[in-house]
C-alpha positions as CSV (number, residue, x, y, z in Angstrom):
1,X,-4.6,-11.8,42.9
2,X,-5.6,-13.1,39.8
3,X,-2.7,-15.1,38.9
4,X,-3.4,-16.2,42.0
5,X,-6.6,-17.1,40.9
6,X,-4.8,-18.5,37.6
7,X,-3.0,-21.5,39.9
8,X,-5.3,-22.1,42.4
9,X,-5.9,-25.3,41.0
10,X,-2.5,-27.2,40.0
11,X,-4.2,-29.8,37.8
12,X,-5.2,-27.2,35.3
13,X,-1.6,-26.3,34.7
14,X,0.1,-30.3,34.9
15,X,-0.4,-31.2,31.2
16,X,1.8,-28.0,30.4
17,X,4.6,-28.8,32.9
18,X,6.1,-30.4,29.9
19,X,7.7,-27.4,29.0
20,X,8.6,-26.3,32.3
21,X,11.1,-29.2,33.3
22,X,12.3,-28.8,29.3
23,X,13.6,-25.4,30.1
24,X,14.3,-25.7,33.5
25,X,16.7,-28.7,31.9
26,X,18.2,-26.1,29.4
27,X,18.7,-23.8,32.4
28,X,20.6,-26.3,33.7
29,X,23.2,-26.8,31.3
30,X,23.5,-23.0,31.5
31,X,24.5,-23.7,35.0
32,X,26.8,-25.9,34.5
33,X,29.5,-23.8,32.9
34,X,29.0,-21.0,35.5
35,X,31.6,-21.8,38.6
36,X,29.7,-20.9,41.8
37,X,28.9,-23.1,45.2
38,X,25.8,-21.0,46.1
39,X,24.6,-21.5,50.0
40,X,21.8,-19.9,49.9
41,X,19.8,-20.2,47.0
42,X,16.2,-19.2,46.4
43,X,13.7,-20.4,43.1
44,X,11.6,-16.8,42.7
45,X,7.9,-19.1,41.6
46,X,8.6,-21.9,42.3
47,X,5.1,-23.1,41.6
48,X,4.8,-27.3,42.6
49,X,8.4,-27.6,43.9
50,X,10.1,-29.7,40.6
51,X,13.4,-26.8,40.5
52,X,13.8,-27.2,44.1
53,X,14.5,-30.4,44.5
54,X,16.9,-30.6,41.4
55,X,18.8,-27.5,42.7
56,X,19.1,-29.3,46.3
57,X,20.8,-32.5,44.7
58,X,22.8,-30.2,42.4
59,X,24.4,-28.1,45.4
60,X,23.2,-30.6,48.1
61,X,25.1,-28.6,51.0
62,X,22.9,-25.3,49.7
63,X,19.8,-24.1,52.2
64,X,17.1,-23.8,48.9
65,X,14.2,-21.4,49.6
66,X,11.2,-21.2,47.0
67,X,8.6,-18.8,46.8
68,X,5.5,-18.7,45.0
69,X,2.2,-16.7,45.1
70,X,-0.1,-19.8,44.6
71,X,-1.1,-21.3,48.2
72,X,-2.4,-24.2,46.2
73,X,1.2,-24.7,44.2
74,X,3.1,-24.4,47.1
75,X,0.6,-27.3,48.9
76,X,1.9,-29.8,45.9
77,X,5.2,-29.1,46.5
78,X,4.9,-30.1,50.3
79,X,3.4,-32.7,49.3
80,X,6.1,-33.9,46.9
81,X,8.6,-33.1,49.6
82,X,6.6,-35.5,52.2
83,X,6.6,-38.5,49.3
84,X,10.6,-37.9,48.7
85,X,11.5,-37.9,52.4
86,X,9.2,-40.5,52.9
87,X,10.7,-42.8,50.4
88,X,14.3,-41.7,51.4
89,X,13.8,-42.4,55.2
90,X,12.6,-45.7,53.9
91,X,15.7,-46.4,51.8
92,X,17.9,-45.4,54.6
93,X,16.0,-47.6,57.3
94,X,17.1,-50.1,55.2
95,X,20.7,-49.8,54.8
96,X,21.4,-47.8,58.0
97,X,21.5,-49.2,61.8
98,X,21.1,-45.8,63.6
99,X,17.7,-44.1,64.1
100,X,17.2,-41.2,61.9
101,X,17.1,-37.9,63.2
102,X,14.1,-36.0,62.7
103,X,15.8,-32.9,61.0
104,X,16.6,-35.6,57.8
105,X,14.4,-35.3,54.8
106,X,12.7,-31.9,55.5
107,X,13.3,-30.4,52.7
108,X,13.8,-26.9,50.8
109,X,11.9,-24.2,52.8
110,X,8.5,-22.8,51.2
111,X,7.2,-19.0,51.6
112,X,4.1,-18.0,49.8
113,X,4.2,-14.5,48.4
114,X,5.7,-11.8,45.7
115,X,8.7,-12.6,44.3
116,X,8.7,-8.8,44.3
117,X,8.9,-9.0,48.0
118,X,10.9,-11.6,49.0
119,X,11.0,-12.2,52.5
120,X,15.0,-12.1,53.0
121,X,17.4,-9.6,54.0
122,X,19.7,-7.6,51.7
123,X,22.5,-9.8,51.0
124,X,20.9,-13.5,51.9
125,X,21.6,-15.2,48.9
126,X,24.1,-16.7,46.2
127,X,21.6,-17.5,43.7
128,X,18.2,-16.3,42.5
129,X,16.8,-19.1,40.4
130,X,13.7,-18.2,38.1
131,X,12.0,-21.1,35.5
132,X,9.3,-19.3,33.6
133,X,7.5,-17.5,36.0
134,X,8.9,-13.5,35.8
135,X,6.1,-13.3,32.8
136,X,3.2,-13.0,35.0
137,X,4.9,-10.2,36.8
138,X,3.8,-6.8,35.8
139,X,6.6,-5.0,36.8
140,X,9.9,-6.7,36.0
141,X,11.7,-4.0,36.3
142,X,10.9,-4.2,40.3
143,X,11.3,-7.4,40.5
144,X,14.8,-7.4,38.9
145,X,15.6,-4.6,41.6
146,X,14.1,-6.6,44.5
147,X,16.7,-9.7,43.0
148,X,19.5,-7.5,43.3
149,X,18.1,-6.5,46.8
150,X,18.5,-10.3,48.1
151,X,21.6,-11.0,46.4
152,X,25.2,-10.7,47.8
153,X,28.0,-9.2,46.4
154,X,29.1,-12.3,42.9
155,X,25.7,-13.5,43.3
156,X,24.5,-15.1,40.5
157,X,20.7,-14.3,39.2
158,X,19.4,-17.0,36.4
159,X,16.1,-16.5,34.8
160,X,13.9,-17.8,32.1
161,X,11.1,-16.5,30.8
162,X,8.2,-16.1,27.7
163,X,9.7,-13.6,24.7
164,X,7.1,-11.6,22.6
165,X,6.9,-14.7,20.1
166,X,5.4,-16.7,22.2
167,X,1.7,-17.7,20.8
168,X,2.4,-15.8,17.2
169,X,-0.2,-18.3,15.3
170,X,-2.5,-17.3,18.1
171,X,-2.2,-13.6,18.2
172,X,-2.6,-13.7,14.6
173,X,-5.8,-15.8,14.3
174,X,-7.0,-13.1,17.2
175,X,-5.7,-10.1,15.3
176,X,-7.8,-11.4,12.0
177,X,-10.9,-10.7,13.8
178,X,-10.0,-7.5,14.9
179,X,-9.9,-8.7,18.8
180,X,-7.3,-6.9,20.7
181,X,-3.9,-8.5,21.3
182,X,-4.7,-8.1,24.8
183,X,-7.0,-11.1,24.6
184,X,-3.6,-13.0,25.3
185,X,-0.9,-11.9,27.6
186,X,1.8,-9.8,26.1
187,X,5.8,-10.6,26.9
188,X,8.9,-8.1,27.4
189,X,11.4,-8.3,24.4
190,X,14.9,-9.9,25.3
191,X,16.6,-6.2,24.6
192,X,14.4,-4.4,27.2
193,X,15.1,-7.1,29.8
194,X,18.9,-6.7,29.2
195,X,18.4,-3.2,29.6
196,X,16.3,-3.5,32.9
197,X,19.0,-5.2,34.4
198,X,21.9,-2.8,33.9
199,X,19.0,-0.2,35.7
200,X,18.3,-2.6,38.3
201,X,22.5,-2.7,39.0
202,X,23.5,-6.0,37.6
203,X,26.6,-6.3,36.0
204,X,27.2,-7.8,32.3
205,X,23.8,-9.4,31.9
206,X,23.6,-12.5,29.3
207,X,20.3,-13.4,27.3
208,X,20.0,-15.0,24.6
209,X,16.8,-16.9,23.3
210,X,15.5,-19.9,21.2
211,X,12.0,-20.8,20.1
212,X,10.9,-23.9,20.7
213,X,7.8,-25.5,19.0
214,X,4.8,-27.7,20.1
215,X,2.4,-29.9,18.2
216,X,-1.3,-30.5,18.9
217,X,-3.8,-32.8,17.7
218,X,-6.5,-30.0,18.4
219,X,-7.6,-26.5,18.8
220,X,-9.1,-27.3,22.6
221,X,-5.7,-29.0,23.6
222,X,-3.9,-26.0,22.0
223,X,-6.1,-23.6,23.6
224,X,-6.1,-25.2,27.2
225,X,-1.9,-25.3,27.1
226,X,-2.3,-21.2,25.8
227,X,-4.8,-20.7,28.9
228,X,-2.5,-22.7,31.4
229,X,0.4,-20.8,30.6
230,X,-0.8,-17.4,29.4
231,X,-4.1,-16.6,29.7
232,X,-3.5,-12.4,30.5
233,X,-3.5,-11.3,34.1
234,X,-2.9,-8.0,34.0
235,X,-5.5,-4.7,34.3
236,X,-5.8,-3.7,30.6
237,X,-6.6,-7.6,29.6
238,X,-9.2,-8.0,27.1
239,X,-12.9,-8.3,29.1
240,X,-15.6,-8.5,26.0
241,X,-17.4,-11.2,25.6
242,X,-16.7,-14.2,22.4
243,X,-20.2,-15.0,20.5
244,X,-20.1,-18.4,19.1
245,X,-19.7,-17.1,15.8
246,X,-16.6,-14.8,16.3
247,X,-15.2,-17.8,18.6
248,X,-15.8,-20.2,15.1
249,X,-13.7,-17.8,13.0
250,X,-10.8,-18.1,15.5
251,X,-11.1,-21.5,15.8
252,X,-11.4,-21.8,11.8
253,X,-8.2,-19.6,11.8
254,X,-6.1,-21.9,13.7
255,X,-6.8,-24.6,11.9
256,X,-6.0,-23.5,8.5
257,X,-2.1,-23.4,10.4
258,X,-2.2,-27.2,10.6
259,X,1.1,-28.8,9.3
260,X,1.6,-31.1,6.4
261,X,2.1,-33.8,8.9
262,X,-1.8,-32.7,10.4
263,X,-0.8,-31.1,13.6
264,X,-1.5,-27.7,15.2
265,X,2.0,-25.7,15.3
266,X,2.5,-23.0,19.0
267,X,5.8,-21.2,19.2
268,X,6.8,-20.6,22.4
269,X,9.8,-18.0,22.5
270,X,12.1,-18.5,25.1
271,X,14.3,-16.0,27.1
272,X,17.1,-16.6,29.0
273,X,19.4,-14.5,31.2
274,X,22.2,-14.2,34.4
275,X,23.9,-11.4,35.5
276,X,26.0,-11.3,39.2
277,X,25.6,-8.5,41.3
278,X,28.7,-6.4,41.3
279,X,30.9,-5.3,43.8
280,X,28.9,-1.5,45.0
281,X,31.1,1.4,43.6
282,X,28.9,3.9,46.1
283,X,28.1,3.7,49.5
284,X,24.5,4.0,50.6
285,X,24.9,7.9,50.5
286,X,26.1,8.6,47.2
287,X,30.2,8.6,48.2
288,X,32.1,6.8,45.8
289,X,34.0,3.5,46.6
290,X,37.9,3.5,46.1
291,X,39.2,0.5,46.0
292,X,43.6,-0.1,45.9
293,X,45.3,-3.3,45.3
294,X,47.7,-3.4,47.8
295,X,49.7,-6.3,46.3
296,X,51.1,-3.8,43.5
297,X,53.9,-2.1,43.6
């Protein structure tokens, strides 16, 4: 509920979607030296729409699904849908004699809820698609299960997501004045993420992870970025109140991190991973698959 709360409103978080559509372009390149033609293919937070409509022009004969837990995210990226179709019907008004059907232009289809609960069958889809959003998740492990769930036999899961890295300069200032490091939302090491997925039953996971680096002018444009992308949602989060005085030391703290060139350095430590669902080496009961190649003599 209270990441929920967190997106309710999309212009708090649209000065950080900088780094969203940075990843999501890094993803990308990932996916391109994968072979797959997914059919099915579902972006697990999806948030304002931006992945789906890249992932429908990069398998445009795909059905794309997103999912998000924000009502309000999921109402931007109708909206974005309505502006592209709108400006598409438009375009082929133009240039085509025929009337258009009223099926063209509708778009990926939108479910809010859990991505811990999707609301698919076992075996619905080719490709789970993720872009920094399996952080606010308390339970990955679940969620990684639930994945695995949804995805058919050579289906491909691709995720990205915050390391425990991510905000260093700010946990320190924090730490310095003995607030907890719960005041800002911890993140899952790449190791115990690999590890979750061989539980969860995907085969030969890959992760790797790079930091990446942002600048600020100021503390307040540093600190709205931190609270747009991980202000902490979970139960045991920080809840005591800042005096002015403590919040001044922070603040004072930060700033003695500004670079030679005058600007505020954040790390952000990013994780990436895709395993495939294997081929089930049990049935449902516990008996043990067998499986004979024929074709050998």
């Amino acid at each position: 509920m209270r990441v929920r709360n967190m997106f309710a409103s999309p212009s708090r978080v649209a000065d950080s979607d900088f780094l969203r559509r940075e990843v999501s372009g890094r993803m990308h390149e990932r996916l391109d030296l994968i072979k797959i033609n997914p059919q099915h293919i579902i972006d697990a937070g999806c948030g304002e729409g931006a992945d789906l409509q890249i992932l429908q022009s990069h398998f445009p004969e795909a059905f794309v699904m997103g999912i998000d837990g924000a009502a309000a995210m999921l109402s931007e990226a109708r909206a974005r849908q309505a502006t592209t179709a709108s400006s598409m019907n438009r375009l082929l008004k133009k240039w085509l004699p025929v009337r258009l059907g009223n099926g063209m232009g509708a778009g990926p289809a939108l479910f809010c809820g859990d991505f811990a609960h999707l609301p698919l069958g076992i075996n619905a889809v080719d490709l789970v698609w993720s872009n920094l959003a399996l952080h606010w998740h308390p339970q990955p492990d679940r969620v990684f299960a639930e994945w695995r769930r949804v995805l058919k036999v050579d289906g491909l899961l691709m995720f990205s997501c915050f390391g425990p890295d991510t905000f260093k300069e700010l946990r320190a200032a924090f730490s310095m004045h003995s607030t907890p490091d719960t005041a800002v939302l911890p993140f899952v090491d790449m190791h115990d993420f690999g590890d979750m997925l061989v539980n969860a039953g995907f085969s030969t996971p890959v992760m790797d992870m790079e930091t990446i680096t942002v600048t600020y002018e100021s503390v307040e444009k540093l600190m709205n970025d931190v609270r747009a992308w991980g202000g902490n949602p979970l139960a045991n989060r920080y809840r005591g109140l800042m005096g002015r005085a403590s919040w001044r030391r922070i603040v004072d703290s930060i700033e003695e991190g500004r670079r030679p060139d005058g600007r505020l350095p954040l790390t952000f430590e990013i994780i990436y991973g895709h395993a495939f669902r294997p081929v089930p080496r049990t049935t449902s009961s516990g008996e043990t698959i067998v499986r004979l190649d024929l074709r050998k003599k």
